[in-house]
C-alpha positions as CSV (number, residue, x, y, z in Angstrom):
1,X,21.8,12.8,11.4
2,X,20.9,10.1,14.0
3,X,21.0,6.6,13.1
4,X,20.3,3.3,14.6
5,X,21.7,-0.2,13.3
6,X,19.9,-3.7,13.2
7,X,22.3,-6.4,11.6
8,X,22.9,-10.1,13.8
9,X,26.5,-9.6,12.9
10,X,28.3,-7.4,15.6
11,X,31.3,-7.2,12.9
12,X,28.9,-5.5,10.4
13,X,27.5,-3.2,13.2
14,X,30.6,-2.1,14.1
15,X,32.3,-1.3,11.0
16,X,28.9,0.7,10.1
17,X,29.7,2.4,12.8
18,X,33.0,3.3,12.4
19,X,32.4,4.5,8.7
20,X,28.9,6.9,10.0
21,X,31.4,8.4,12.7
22,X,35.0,8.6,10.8
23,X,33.0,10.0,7.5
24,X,31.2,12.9,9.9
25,X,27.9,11.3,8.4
26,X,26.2,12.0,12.3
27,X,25.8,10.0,15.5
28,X,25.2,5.9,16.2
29,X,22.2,6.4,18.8
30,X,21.5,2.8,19.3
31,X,22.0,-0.7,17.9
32,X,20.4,-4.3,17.8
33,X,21.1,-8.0,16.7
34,X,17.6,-9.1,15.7
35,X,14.0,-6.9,14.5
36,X,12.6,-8.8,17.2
37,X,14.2,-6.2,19.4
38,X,12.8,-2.9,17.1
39,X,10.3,-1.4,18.4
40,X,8.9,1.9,16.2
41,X,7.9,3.8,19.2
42,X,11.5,3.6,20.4
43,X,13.4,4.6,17.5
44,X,10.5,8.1,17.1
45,X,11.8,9.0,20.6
46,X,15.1,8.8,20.1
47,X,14.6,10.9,16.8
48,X,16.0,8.4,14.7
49,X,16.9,9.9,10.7
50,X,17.9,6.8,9.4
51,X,17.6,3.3,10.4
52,X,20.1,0.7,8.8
53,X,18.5,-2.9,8.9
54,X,19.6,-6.4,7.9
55,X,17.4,-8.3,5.7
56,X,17.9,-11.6,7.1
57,X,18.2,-12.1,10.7
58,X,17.2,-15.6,12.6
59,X,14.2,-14.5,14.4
60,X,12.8,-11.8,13.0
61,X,14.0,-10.5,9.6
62,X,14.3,-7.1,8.0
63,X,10.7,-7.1,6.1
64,X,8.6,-8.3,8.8
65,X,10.3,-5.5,10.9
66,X,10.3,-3.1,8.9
67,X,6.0,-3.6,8.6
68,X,5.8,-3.6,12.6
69,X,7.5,-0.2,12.8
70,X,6.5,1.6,10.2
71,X,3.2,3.0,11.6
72,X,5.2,5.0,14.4
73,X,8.5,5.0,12.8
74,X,8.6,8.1,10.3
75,X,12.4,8.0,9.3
76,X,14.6,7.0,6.0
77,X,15.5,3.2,6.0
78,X,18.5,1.0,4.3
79,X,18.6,-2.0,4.3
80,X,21.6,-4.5,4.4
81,X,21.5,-7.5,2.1
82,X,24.1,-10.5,1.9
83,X,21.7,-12.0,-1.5
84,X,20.8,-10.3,-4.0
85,X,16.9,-11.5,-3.9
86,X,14.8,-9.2,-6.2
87,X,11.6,-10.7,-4.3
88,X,12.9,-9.9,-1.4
89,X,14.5,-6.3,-2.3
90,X,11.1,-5.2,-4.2
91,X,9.3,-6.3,-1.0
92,X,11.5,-4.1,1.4
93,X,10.7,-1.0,-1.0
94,X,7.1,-1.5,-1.4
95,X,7.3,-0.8,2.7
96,X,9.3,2.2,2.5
97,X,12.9,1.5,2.1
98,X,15.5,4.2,0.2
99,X,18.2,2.0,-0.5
100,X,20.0,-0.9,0.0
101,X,24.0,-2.3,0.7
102,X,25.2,-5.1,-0.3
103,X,27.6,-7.7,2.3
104,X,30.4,-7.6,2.6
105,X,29.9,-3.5,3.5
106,X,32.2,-1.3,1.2
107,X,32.9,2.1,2.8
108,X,32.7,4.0,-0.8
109,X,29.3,2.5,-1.0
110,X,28.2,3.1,2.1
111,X,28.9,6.8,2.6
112,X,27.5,7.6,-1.0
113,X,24.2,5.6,0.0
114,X,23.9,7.6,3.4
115,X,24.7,11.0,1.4
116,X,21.9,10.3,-0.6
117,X,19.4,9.6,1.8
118,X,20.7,12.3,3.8
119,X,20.1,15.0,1.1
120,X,16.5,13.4,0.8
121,X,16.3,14.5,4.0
122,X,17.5,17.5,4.0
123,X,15.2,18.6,0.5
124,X,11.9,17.1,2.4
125,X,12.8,19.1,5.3
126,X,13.1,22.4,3.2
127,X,9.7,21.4,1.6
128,X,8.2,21.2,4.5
129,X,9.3,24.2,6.3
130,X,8.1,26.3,3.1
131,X,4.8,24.8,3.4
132,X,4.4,25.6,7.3
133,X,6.0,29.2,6.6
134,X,3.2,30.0,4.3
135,X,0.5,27.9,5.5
136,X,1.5,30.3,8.9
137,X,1.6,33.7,7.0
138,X,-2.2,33.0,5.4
139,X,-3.9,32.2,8.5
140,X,-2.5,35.4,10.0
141,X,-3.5,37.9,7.1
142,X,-4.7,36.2,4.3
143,X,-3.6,36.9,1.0
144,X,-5.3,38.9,-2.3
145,X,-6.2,35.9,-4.5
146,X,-3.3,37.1,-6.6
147,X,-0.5,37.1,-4.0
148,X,-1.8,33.5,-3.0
149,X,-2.0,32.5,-6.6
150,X,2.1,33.3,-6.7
151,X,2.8,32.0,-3.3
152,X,1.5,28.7,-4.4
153,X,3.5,28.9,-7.5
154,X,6.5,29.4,-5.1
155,X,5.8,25.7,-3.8
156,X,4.9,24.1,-6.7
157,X,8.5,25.4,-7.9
158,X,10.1,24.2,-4.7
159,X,8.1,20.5,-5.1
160,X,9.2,20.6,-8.5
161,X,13.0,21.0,-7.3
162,X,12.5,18.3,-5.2
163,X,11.5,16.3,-8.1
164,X,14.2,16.8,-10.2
165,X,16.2,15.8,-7.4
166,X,14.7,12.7,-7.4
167,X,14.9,12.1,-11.4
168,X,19.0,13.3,-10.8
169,X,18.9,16.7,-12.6
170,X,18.5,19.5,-9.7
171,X,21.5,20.9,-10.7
172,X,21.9,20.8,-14.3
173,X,21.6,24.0,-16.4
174,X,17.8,22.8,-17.8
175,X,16.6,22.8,-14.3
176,X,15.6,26.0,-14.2
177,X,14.0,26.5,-17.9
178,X,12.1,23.2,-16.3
179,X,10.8,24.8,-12.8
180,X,9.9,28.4,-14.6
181,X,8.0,26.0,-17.2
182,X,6.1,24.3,-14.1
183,X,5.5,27.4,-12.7
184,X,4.2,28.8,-15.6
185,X,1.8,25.9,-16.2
186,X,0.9,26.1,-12.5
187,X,-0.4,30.1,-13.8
188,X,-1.9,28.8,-16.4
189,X,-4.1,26.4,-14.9
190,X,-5.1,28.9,-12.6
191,X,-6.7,31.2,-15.5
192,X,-7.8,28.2,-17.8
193,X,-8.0,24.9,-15.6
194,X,-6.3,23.1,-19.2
195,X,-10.1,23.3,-20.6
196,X,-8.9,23.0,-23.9
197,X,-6.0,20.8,-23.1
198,X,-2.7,20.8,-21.9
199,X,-1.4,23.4,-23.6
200,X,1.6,23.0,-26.9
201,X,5.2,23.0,-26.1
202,X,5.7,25.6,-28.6
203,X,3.3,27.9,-26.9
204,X,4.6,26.9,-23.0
205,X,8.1,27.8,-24.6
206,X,6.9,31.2,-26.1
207,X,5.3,32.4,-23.0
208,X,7.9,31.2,-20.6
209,X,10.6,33.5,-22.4
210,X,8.1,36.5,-22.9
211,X,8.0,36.4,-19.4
212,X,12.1,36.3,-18.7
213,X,12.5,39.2,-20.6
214,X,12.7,42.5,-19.3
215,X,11.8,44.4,-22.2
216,X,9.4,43.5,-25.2
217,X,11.6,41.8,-27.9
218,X,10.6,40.9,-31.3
219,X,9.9,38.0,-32.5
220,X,13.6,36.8,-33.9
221,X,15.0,37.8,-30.4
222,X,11.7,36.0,-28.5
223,X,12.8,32.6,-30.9
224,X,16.6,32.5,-29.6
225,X,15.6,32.2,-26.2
226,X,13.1,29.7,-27.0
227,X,15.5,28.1,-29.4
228,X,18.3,27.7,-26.2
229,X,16.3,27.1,-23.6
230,X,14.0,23.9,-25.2
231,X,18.3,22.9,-26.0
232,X,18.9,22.7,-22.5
233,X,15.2,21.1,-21.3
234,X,15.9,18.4,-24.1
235,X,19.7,17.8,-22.5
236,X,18.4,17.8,-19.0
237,X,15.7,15.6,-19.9
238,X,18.1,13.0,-21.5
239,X,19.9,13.1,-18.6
240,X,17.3,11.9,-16.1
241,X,16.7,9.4,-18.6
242,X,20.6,8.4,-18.3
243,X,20.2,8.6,-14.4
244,X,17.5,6.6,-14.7
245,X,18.1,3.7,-16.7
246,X,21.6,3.5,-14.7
247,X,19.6,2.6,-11.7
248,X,17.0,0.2,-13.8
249,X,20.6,-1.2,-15.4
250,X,21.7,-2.0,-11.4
251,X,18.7,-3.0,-10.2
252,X,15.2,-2.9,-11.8
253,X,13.5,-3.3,-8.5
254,X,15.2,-0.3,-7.6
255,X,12.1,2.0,-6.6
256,X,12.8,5.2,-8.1
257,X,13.3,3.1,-11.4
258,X,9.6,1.3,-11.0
259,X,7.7,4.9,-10.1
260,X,9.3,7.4,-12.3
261,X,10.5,5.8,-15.5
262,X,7.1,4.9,-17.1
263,X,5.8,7.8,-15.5
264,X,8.0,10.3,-17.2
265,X,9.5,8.4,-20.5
266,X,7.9,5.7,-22.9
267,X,9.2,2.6,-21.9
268,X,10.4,1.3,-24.9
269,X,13.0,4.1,-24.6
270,X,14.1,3.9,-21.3
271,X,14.8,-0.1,-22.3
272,X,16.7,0.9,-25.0
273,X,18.7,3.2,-23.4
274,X,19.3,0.3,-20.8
275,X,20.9,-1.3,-23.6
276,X,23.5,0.7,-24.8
277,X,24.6,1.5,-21.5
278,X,25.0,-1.9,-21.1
279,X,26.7,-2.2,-24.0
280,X,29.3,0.8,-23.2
281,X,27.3,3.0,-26.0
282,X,27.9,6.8,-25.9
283,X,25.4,9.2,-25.3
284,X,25.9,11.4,-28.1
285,X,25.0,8.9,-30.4
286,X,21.8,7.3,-29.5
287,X,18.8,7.3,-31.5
288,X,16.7,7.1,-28.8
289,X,14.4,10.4,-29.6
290,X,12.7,12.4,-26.2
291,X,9.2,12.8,-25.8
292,X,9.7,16.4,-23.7
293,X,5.6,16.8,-23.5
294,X,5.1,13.7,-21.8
295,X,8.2,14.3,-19.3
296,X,6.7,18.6,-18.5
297,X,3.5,16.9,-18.1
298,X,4.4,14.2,-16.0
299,X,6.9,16.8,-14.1
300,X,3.6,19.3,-13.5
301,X,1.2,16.6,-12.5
302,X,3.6,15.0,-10.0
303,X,4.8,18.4,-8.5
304,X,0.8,19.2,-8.2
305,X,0.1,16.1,-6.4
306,X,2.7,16.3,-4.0
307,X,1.8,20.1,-3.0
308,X,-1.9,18.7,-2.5
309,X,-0.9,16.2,-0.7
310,X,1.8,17.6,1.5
């Protein structure tokens, strides 16, 4: 990864520096003491990934550059905050900003904020490669409506990874009982365009495990797959709403927190799952009880409209 570093204290840039370089994070391609001296034309030609920029400088700060540079300048940015103003904060991630570190810089901090970006990255990237592989393939011999119809389920499963990514489940074991299920709907929506509504849990369940078996089964073989696999969907889901309200609990300006925690739980439970992590309660005893229609729904919709609009 390439990086460039705006911060009026040369201390701050340096030890940035040192911590990118002697964590093998990538390369320090330029640096600056003031936005005034940004310019997002500059940092696209020198292929910038991540830009790390002070919120307050004394001539031009953080937000006002980040505006001026973001119509040419297409990369991740961090920002670097002494104060912890939520007016400001919020304002820097309405523009575009990933994350932020707090002064005085902490190395532990820093490298897992850069990791993270870094894997955003990296899972964009693999999006996007997807999409211009088979965007490539159907303009040179187009597809039977059928082999399109599975090719596009093929990306809405690789958006949909990206996703849980994002609500910090990609790895855990419900992930894929949750892609197959967004694939499936993606089918489904195909044949029946959810005319009659979005279809039961019970019958999304049902037909996702018909399909993962081999063989026919009966129907008391058919119910223990069901049975486990709507057991892990409900754990994963509980995790993301851990993950979650960790990052409203740190920050409720943080933006992941303001786009996807509505979006994908009722509120009322995220807050109250903000409180007993606040107040050191385990997990395996909350009350709180998961709405996993509204979170398959929310996952399909959002994995549709980023498809469309990628």
């Amino acid at each position: 990864m390439r990086f460039y570093i705006v911060d009026d204290d040369e201390a701050v840039r340096l030890m940035l520096t040192e911590i990118i370089e002697d964590e093998d994070l990538g390369e320090v391609v330029g640096e600056a003491e003031d936005g005034s001296l940004l310019d997002g034309h500059m940092l696209a030609m020198r292929n910038v990934d991540i830009l790390l920029i002070d919120l307050l400088m004394p001539t031009q700060d953080g937000i006002e550059t980040i505006r001026k540079i973001r119509p040419a300048f297409k990369g991740k940015i961090i920002m670097i905050s002494q104060v912890e103003s939520k007016e400001l904060i919020a304002k820097a991630y309405s523009l575009g900003s990933e994350y932020y570190i707090i002064k005085p810089v902490n190395r532990i901090e820093v490298v897992t904020i850069i990791s993270k970006v870094m894997e955003k990255i990296r899972l964009e990237k693999s999006i996007q490669d997807i999409h211009k592989t088979l965007n490539a393939v159907f303009q040179k011999d187009p597809s039977p409506a059928g082999q399109q119809a599975a090719s596009e389920g093929k990306q809405i499963r690789e958006t949909g990874h990206y996703l849980l990514g994002e609500l910090g489940i990609s790895g855990d074991i419900g992930s894929h009982d949750l892609l197959d299920i967004v694939e499936y709907l993606h089918q489904f929506e195909q044949k029946h365009t959810f005319r009659s509504g979005f279809p039961a849990l019970k019958e999304i369940f049902w037909e996702v495990a018909q399909a993962r078996l081999d063989e026919p089964a009966d129907e008391q073989q058919l119910g223990k797959v069901v049975k486990a696999s709507e057991q892990r969907v409900r754990r994963a889901i509980y995790q993301s709403l851990n993950h979650l309200a960790s990052l409203g609990l740190a920050d409720v300006s943080n933006w992941k927190f303001e786009k996807y925690a509505s979006q994908f739980f009722d509120f009322t439970s995220v807050w109250k799952r903000m409180g007993e992590l606040k107040d050191n309660a385990s997990g395996s005893g909350s009350s709180i009880r998961i709405n996993m229609k509204k979170f398959i729904q929310a996952l399909y919709t959002e994995a549709k409209r980023m498809q469309t609009e990628g």
